[in-house]
C-alpha positions in Angstrom: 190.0 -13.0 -31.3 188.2 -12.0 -27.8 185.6 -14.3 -26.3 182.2 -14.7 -27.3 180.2 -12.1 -26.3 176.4 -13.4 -25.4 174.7 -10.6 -26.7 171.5 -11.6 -24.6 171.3 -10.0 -21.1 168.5 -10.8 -18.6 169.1 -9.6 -15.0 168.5 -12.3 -12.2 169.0 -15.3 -15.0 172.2 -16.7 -16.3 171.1 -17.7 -20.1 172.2 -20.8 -21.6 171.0 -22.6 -24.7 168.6 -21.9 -27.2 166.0 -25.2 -27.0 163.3 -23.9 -29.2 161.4 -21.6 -31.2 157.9 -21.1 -31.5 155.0 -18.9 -33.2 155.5 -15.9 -31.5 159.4 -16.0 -29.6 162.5 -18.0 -29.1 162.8 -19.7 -26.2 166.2 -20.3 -24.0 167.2 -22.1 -21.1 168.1 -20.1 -18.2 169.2 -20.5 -14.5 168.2 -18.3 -11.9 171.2 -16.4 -10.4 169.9 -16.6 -6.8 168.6 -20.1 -6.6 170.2 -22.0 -9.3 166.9 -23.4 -10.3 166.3 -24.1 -14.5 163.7 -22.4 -15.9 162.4 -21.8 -19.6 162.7 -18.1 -21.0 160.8 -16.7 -24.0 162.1 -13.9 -25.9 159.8 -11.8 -27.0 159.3 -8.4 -29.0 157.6 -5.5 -27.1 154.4 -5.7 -29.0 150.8 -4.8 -27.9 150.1 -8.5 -28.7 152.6 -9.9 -26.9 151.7 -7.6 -23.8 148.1 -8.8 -24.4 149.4 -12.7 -24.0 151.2 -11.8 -20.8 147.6 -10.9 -19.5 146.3 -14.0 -20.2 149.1 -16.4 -18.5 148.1 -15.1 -14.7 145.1 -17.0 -15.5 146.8 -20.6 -16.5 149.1 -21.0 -13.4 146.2 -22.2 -11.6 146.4 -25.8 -13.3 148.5 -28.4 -12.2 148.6 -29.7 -15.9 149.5 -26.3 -17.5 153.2 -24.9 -17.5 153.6 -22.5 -14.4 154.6 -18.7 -15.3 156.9 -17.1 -13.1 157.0 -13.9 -14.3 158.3 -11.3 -17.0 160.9 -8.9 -17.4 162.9 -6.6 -19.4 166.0 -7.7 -20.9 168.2 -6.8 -24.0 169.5 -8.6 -27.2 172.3 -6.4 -27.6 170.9 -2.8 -28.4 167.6 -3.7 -28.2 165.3 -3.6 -25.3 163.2 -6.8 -25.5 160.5 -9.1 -22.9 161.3 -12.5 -21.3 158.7 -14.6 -20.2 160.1 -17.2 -17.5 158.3 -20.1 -16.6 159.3 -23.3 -15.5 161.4 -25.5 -17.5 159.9 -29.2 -18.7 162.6 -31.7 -20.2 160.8 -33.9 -22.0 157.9 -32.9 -24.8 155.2 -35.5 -25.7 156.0 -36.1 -28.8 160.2 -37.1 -28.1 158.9 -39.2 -24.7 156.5 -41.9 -26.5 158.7 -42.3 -29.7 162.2 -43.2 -27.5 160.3 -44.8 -24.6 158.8 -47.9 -23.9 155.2 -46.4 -22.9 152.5 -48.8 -22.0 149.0 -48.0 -22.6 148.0 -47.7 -19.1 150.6 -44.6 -19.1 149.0 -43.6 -22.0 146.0 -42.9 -20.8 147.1 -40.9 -18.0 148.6 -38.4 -20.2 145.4 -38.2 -22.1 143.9 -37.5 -19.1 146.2 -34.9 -18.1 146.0 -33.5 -21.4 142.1 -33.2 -21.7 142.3 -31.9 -18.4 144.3 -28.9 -19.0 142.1 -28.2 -22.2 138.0 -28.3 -20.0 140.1 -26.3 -17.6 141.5 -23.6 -20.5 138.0 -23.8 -22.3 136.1 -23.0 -19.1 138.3 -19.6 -19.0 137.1 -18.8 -22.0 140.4 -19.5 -23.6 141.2 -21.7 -27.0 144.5 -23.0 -27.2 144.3 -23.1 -31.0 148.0 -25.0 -31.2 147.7 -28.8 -29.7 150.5 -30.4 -30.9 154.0 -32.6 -29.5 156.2 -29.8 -29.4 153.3 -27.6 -27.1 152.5 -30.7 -24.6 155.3 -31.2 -22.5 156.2 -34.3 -19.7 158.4 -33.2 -16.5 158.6 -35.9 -13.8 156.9 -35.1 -9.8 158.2 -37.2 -7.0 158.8 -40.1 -10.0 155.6 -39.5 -11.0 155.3 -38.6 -14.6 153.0 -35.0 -15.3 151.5 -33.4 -18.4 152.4 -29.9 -19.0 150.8 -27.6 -21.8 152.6 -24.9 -22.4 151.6 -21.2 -23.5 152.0 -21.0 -27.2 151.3 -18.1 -28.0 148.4 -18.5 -30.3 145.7 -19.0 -27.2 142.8 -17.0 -27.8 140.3 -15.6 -25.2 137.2 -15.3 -26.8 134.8 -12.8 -25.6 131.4 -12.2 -27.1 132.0 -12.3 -30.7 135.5 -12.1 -30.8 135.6 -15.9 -32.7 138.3 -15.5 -35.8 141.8 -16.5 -36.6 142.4 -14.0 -38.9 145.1 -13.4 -36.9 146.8 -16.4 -37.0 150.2 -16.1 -39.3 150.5 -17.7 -42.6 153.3 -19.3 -41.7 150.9 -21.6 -38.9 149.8 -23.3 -42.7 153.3 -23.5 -44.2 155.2 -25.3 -41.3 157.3 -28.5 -43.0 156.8 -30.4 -39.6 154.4 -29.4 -36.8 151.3 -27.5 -37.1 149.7 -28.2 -40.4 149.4 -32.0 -38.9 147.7 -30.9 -36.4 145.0 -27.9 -38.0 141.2 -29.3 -37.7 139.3 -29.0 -41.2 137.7 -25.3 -40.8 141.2 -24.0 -39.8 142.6 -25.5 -42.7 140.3 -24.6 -45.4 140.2 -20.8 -44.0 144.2 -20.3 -44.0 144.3 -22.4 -47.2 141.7 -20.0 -49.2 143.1 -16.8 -47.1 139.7 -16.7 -45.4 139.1 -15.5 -41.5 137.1 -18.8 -40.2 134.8 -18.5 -37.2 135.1 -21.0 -34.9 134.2 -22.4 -31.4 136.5 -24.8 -29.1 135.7 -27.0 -31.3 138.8 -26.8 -33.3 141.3 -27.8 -30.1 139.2 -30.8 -29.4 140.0 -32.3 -33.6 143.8 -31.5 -32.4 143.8 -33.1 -29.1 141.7 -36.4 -31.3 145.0 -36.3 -33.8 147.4 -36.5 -30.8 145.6 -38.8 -28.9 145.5 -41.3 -31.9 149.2 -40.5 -32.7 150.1 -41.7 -29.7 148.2 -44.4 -28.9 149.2 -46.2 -32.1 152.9 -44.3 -31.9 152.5 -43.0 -35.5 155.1 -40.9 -37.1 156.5 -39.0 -39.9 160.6 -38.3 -40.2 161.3 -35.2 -38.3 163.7 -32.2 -39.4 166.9 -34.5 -38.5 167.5 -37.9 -40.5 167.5 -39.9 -36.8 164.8 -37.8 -35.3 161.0 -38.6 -35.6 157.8 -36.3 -35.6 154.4 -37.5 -33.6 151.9 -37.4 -35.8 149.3 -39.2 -37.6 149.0 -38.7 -41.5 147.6 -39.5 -44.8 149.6 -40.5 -47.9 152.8 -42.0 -47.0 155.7 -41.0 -45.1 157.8 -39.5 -47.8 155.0 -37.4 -48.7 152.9 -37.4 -45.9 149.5 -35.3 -46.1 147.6 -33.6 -43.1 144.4 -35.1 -42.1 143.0 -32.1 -42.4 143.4 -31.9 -45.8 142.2 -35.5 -46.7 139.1 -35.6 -44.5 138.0 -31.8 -46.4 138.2 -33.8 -49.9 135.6 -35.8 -48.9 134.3 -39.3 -47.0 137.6 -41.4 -46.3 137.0 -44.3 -43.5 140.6 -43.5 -41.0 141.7 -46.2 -39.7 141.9 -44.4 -36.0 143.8 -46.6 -33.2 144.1 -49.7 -34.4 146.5 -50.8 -31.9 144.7 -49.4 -28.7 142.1 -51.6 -27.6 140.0 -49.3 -25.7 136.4 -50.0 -27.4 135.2 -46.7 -25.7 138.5 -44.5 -26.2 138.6 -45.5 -29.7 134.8 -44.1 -30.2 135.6 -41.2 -28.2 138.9 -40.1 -30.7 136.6 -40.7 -33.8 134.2 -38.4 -32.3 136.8 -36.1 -31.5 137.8 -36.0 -35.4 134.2 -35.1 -36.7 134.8 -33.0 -39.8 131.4 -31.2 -38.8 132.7 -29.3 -35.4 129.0 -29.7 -34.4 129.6 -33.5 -33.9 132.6 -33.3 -31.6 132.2 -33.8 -28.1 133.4 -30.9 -25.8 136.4 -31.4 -23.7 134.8 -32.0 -20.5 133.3 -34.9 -22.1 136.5 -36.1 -23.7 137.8 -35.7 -20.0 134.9 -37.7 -18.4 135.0 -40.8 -21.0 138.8 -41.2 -20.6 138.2 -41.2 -17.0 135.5 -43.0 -16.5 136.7 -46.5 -15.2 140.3 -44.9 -13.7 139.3 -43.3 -10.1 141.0 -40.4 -10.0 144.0 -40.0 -12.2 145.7 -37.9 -9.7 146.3 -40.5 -6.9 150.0 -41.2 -6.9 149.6 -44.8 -8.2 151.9 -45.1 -10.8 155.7 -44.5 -11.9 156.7 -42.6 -15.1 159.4 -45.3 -17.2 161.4 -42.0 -17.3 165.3 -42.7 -17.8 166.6 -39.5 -16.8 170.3 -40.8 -18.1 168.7 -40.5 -21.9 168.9 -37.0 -23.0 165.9 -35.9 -25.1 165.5 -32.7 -27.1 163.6 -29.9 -24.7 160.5 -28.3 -25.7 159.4 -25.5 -28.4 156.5 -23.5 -27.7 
């Protein structure tokens, strides 16, 4: 039998492993040809939508906290002419980092920081990110410093005048085993659920970003797709047969018992705001930002090393 035959081809990139798929590509590692540097590829279909997203990413490289796009490009999978979106390559996602490391809660709060952050900054463009959750929040370490990186998921929306639906959104964002449903605020939930477009407002990224926040302050979890592996998330029920929050929270007044272990009077206010059923009641995310640092100084002064063990191989991200 003859060798292998890779039938990806991207010129300027050596491709190596696949490390994730997500709601609208596969993504691949890949090394630059000329520099040697890692970077993240997403395969893509040539689709008006996807050439639409590609629009959109320009705008996001402005952020420290917001995975930096490099560029696209043509490639092929075998006979067929596909797109690659590079950007650059984070090792560690949110969701793998505070479930294997020993993450204090100061380090904690930076990455909320970081991660409300990114969202006023994605919400002053006019964009909603409309998919918060571990596998889309990635961690890469900067001069041993640890930094948040959201990555582009695909499902971002840029809302202009009354463009303010999800009908778009696949059905298959609702029927996930692990990963988005966990993360779907009440209004997105009940519209996929009934098959019903929803109109919405940021609103719905800052009930994700409350679910992650509480997740990992209190280091909640579900088992993941693998028997040894574990998925972030908070949840209803029990953990073999876990329930969204979503879904509990639209059946009617339940009290959640939201970060009991954090003990962060004002942090622990600002997640139950956060996961208002009424979207009306939920702060914005420049408020989330200014409570979680109000107190710190600025988050960005160089004050603190990541517990990173680069020796301990994590799975990378999917976005």
């Amino acid at each position: 039998m003859g060798a292998f035959q890779n039938p990806l081809h991207l010129e300027g990139y050596t491709l190596g492993d696949k490390i994730g798929r997500g709601a609208s590509g596969t993504v691949f590692s890949v090394k630059s040809t000329e520099t040697g540097r890692a970077y993240a590829a997403k395969k893509l279909l040539i689709e008006d939508r996807f050439i639409r997203e590609i629009g959109v990413l320009p705008q996001l490289r402005k952020h420290p906290n917001i995975v930096e796009f490099v560029e696209s490009k043509l490639g092929r999978d075998g006979e067929t002419q596909v797109l690659f979106v590079i950007s650059e390559f984070c090792p560690h996602n949110i969701g793998n980092y505070i479930l294997k490391q020993h993450v204090d809660v100061v380090t904690k709060r930076h990455i909320a920081v970081q991660l409300a952050d990114a969202i006023t900054f994605l919400h002053k463009n006019g964009i909603v990110y409309c998919d918060i959750k571990p596998q889309n929040v990635l961690l890469t370490v900067n001069e041993a410093h640890l930094v948040l990186k959201v990555v582009d998921s695909g499902l971002a929306k840029v809302l202009t005048g009354s463009e303010n639906n999800v009908n778009n959104l696949p059905r298959s964002y609702m029927r996930s085993a692990v990963g988005t449903r966990f993360y779907l605020s009440p209004e997105i939930y009940q519209s996929l659920l009934n098959n019903q477009p929803v109109h919405y407002t940021p609103s719905v990224d800052i009930f994700s970003m409350g679910l992650l926040l509480w997740a990992m302050f209190d280091g909640l979890s579900i088992p993941g797709s693998c028997q040894e592996d574990r998925y972030l998330t908070p949840f209803a029920g029990s953990e073999t047969d876990p329930v969204p929050i979503a879904q509990v929270v639209t059946q009617g007044n339940i009290e959640l018992k939201v970060m009991e272990i954090e003990e962060n009077v004002r942090c622990k206010k600002l997640v139950c705001r956060m996961l208002s059923v009424d979207p009306k009641e939920r702060p914005n995310a420049q408020n989330v930002m200014s409570t979680l640092t109000r107190g710190f100084g600025d988050y960005r002064v160089k004050q603190w090393v990541s517990p990173v063990d680069d020796d301990t191989p994590q799975s990378a991200a999917v976005y």
